[in-house]
C-alpha positions in Angstrom: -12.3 0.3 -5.4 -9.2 -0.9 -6.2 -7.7 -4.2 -4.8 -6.1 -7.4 -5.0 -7.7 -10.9 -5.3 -8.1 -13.2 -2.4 -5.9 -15.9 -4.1 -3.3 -13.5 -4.1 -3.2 -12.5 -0.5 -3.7 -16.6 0.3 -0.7 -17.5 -1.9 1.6 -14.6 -0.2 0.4 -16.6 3.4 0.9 -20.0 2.1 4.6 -19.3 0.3 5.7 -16.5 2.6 7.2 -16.5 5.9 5.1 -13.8 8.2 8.8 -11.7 8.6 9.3 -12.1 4.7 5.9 -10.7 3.5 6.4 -7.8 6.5 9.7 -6.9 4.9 9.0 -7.1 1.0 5.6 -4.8 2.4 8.0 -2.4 3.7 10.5 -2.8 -0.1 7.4 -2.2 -2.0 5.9 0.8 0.6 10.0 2.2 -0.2 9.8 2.0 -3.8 6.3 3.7 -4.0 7.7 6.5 -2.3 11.2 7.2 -3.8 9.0 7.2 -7.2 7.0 9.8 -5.7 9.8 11.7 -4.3 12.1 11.4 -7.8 8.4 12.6 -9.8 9.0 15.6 -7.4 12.3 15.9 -7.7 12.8 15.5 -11.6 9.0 16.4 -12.8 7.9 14.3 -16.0 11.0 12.6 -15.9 9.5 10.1 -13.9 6.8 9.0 -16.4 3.4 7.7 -14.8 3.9 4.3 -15.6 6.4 3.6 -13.0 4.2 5.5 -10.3 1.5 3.6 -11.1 3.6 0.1 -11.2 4.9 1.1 -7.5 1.6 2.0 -6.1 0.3 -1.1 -7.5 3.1 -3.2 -6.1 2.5 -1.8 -2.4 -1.1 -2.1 -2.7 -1.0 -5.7 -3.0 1.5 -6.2 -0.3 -0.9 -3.5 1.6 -4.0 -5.9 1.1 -2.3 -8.5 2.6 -1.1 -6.9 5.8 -4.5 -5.6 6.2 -6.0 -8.8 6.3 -3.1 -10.2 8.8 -4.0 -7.4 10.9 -7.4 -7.2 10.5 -9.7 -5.7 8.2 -12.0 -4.3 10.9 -9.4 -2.9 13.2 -7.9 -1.0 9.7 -10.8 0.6 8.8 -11.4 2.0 12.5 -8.8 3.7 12.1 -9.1 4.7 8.4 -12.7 5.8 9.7 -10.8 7.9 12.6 -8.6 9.5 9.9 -11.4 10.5 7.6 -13.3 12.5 10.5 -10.0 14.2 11.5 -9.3 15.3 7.6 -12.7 16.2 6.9 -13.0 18.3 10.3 -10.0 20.0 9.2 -10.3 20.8 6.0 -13.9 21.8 6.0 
């Protein structure tokens, strides 16, 4: 699995204001996804590299909202999802 290191996620909480670590969540989530859309939009010409810089980027910032918001109630719901996905794809 991949993830980020607890020291991380405390040093986001102990430098970061709870509206600043929402909003740079929500810049990183933004970036991963225009990289994705410009990888559709151009092909190769958005070279793997940067994909996998963005994802990495959100992922941390991802980490850390999970833990804010709680790890259990997160993967409830990713537990939800999964049964929806595998019911419908099966």
């Amino acid at each position: 699995m991949v993830k980020t290191s607890k020291v991380v996620r405390l040093l986001l909480a102990k430098h970061n204001k709870p509206k600043f670590n929402i909003t740079k969540t929500v810049e990183e989530l933004n970036e991963a996804s225009t990289v994705l859309l410009q990888r559709i939009n151009k092909g190769d010409g958005v070279l793997d590299e940067k994909i996998v810089e963005e994802l990495a980027h959100a992922r941390i910032r991802l980490d850390y909202m999970i833990k804010v918001f709680g790890k259990d109630k997160v993967q409830a719901e990713i537990d939800k999802k999964e049964k929806h996905l595998i019911k419908k794809y099966k």
